[in-house]
C-alpha positions in Angstrom: 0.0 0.0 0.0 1.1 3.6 -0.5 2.1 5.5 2.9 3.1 8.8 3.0 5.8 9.0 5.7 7.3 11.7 7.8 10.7 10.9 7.7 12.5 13.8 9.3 11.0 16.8 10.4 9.9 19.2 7.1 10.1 16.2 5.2 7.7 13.8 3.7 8.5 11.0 1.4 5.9 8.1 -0.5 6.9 4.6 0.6 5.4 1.4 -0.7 4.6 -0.5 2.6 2.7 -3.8 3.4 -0.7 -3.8 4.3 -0.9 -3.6 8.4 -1.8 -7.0 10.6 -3.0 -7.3 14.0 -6.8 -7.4 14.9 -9.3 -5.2 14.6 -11.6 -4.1 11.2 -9.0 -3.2 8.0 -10.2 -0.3 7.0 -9.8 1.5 3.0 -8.5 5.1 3.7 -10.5 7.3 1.2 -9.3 10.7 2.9 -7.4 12.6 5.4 -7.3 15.7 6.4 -4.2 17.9 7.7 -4.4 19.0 10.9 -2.7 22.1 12.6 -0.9 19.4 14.9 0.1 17.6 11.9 1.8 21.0 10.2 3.2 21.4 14.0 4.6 18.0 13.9 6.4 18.2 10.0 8.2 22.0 11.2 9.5 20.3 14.2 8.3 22.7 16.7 9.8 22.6 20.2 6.4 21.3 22.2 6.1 18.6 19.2 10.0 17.5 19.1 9.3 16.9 22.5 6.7 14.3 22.2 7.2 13.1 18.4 10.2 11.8 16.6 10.2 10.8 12.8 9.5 8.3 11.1 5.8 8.8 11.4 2.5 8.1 9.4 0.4 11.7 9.9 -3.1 11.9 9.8 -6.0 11.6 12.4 -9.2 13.0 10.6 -9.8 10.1 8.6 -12.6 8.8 6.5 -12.9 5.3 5.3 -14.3 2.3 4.4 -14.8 -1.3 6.4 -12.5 -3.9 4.3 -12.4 -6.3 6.8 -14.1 -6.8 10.2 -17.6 -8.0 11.4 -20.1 -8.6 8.7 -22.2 -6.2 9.5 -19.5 -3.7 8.8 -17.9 -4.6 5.5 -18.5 -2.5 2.8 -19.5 0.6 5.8 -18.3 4.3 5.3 -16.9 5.5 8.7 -15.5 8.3 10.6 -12.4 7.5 12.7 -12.5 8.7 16.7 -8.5 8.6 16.9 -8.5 9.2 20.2 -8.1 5.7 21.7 -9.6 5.6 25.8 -9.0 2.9 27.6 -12.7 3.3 29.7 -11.8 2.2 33.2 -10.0 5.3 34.7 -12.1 7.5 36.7 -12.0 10.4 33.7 -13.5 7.8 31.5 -15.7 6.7 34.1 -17.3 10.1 34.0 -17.7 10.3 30.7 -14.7 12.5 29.8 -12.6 10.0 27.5 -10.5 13.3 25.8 -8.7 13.2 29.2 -8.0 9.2 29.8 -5.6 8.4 31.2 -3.8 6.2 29.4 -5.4 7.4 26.2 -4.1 7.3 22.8 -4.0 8.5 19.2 -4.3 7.8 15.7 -1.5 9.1 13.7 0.9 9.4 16.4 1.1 6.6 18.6 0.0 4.4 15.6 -0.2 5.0 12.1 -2.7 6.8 10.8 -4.5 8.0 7.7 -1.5 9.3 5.4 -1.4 5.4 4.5 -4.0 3.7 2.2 -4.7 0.8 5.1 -5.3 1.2 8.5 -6.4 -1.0 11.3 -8.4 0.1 14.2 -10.5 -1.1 17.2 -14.1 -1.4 16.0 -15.1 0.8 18.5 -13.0 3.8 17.3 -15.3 3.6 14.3 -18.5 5.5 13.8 -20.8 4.6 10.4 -21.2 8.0 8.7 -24.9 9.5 7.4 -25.7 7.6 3.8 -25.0 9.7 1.1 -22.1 11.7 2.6 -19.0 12.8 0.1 -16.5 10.3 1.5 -14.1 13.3 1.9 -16.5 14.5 4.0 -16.3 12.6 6.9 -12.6 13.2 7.6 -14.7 16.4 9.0 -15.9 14.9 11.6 -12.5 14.7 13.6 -11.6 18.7 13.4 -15.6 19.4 14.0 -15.9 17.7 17.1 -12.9 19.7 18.8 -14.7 22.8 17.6 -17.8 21.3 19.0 -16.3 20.4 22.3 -14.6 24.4 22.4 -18.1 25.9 21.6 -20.4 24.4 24.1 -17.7 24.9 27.1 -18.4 28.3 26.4 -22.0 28.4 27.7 -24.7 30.6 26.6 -24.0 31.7 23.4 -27.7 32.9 22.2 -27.6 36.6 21.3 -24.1 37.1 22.4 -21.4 38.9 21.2 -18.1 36.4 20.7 -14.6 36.6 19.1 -13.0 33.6 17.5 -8.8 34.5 17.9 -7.3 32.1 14.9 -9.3 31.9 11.6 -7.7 28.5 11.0 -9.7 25.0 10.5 -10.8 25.4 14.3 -11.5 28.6 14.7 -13.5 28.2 11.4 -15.5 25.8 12.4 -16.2 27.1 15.6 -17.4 30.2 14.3 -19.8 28.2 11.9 -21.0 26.7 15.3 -21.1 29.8 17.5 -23.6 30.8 14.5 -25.8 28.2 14.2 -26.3 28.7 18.1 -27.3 32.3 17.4 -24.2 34.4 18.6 -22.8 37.6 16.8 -19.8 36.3 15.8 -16.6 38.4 15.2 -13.0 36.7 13.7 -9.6 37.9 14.0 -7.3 36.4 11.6 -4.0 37.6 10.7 -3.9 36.5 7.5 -5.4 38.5 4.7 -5.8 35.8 2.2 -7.6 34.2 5.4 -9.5 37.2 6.2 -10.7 37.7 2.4 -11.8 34.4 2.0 -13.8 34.3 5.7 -15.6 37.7 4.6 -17.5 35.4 1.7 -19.2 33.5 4.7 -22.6 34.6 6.2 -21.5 33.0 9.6 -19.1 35.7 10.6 -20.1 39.6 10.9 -16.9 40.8 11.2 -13.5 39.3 10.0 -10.5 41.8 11.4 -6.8 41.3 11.5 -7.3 42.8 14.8 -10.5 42.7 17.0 -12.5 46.0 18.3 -14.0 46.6 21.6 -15.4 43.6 23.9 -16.8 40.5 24.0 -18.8 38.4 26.3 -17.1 35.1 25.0 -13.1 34.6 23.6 -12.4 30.9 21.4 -8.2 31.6 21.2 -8.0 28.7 18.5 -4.3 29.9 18.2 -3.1 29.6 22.1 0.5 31.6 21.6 1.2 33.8 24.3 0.2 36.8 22.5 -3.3 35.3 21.6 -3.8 34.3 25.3 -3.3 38.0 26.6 -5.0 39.3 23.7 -8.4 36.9 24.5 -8.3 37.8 28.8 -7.8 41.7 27.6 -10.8 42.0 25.1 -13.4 39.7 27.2 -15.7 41.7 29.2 -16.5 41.3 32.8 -17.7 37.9 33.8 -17.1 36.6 30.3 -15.2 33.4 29.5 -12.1 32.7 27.6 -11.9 29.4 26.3 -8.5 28.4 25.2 -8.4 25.8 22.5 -5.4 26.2 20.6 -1.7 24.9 21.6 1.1 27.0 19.8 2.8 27.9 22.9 3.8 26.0 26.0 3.2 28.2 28.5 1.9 32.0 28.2 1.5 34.8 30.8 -2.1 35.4 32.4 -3.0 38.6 33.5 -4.0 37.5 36.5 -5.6 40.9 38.0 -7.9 41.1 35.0 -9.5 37.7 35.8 -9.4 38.1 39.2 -11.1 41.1 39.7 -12.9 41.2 36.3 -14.5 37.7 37.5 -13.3 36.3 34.3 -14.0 33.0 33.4 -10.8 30.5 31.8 -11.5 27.2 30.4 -9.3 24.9 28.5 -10.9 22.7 25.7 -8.9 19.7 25.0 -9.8 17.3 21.5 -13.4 15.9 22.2 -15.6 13.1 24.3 -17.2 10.0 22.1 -20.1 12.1 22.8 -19.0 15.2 21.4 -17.5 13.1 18.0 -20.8 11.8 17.6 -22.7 14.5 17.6 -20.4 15.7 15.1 -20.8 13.1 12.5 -24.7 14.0 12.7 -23.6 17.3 12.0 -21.0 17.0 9.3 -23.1 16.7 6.2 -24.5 20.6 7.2 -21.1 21.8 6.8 -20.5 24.1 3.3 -18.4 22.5 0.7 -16.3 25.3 0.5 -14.8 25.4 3.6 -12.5 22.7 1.9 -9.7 22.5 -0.8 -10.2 19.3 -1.3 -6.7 17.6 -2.6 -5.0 14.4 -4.3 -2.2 12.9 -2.0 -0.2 13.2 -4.7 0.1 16.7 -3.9 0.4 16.2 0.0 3.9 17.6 0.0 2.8 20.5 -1.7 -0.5 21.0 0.4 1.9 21.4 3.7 4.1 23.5 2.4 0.6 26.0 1.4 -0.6 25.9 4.8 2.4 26.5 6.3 3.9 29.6 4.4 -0.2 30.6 4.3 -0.8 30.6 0.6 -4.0 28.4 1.1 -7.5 30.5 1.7 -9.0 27.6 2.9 -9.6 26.8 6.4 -8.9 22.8 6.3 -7.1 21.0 3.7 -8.6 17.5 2.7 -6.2 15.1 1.1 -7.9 11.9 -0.8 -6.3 8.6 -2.3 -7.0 7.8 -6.0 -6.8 4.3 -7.1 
């Protein structure tokens, strides 16, 4: 089978590899999409070198179909949960499997959707709605974070919110903040980013730089800069929710929250619930949120995203036979 491979950092090469063993359902890869961690990962950036070495088969948003498993399954589109719980610790006990742990993942700890094969346990799977663009359900994965960040924000109806990071995320969050009736507002450094956000109906107001206050703050970028920015332009009693992971560590102004009442959440990947819910939600999603790629242009497709030459929020890679 044909596997993409990282095999130093800011390189990727095409390998011809057997197809994998072990148990669990075989699964036909039909698409991938890149990730923010994956972009983090290829650049070699300090909090990734220090959890990820090379060689490495990318790719956690996954869509794909059942080659082998349980005949109920074969022939089954499905949208990969790559985050692997193991459901006895207390965390997974109450319901929060994003936090396991001993918990796992898809495309990191084991190889994941930049190869033509993959195997996985049958309960990481989850059949996607009939009809669905098979591309369209590597969605599901970057959706259900956005999901997750959104609804740890709390009321939302009639309020006035800021998405920090017009990226895959913080695109999909804003679609979501929408649908639940906020006024939403995007800052996004990027003008081809910006330009391209303006054509949506789902944000009011797409800024390199945001204006005045809001009652909720999604920082889908998470550098030290972003951080201070989101506690500084929430209002009092608002909430910050802090989704993305470019930095490490970041500063706080602590007096702000404190006597501001400020609320500070951290939204970390998803629950089973929260991908779920996603994969009912995934075929509402516009088609052009996505450039929609060959693998034979992955390479390429990295090197767009990172120097910021694609408008797109999400890149979708798919294999041709």
């Amino acid at each position: 089978m044909k596997t993409w491979v990282l095999r130093e950092y800011g390189s990727l090469a095409l390998e011809e590899r057997p197809a994998p063993e072990g148990s669990g359902p075989l699964l036909r890869v039909a698409a991938s999409g890149i990730c923010g961690s994956d972009l983090s990962v290829y650049k070699g950036s300090p909090a990734m070198r220090a959890r990820w070495q090379p060689p490495l088969v990318l790719g956690h948003e996954i869509a794909a179909t059942v080659e082998e498993g349980p005949p109920e399954w074969l022939g089954r589109a499905v949208a990969v949960n790559p985050v692997v719980a193991c459901g006895r610790c207390d965390p997974c006990r109450r319901g929060l499997s994003n936090l396991c742990h001993k918990r796992t993942n898809v495309g990191f700890h084991y190889p994941g959707g930049f190869a033509q094969q993959i195997r996985l346990p049958l309960e990481q799977l989850y059949p996607l709605p009939e009809g669905l663009p098979l591309w369209k359900g590597a969605l599901c994965e970057p959706l259900a974070v956005a999901l997750r960040a959104v609804e740890l924000a709390g009321a939302l109806l009639g309020r006035r919110t800021l998405v920090v990071g017009g990226g895959a995320i913080g695109t999909l969050a804003a679609w979501l903040l929408h649908r639940a009736g906020a006024q939403v507002h995007v800052a996004e450094r990027n003008p081809l980013r910006r330009e391209w956000l303006s054509g949506f109906d789902f944000a009011r107001r797409v800024r390199e730089l945001p204006e005045g206050s809001y009652e909720v703050v999604l920082d889908c970028v998470g550098s030290a800069q972003t951080v201070e920015l989101a506690v500084n332009v929430v209002e009092p009693g608002g909430m910050v929710v802090l989704v993305g992971l470019e930095a490490t560590s970041a500063p706080l102004p602590v007096q702000r929250l404190v006597l501001q009442e400020v609320g500070l959440k951290g939204a970390y990947v998803f629950t089973h619930d929260d991908f779920a819910r996603a994969v009912g939600l995934v075929a509402q999603l516009p088609d052009a949120l996505v450039a929609v790629r060959s693998f034979s242009a992955c390479g390429q497709t990295f090197q767009e995203l990172l120097e910021g030459r694609l408008p797109q929020a999400k890149a979708v890679l798919v294999w041709e036979e």
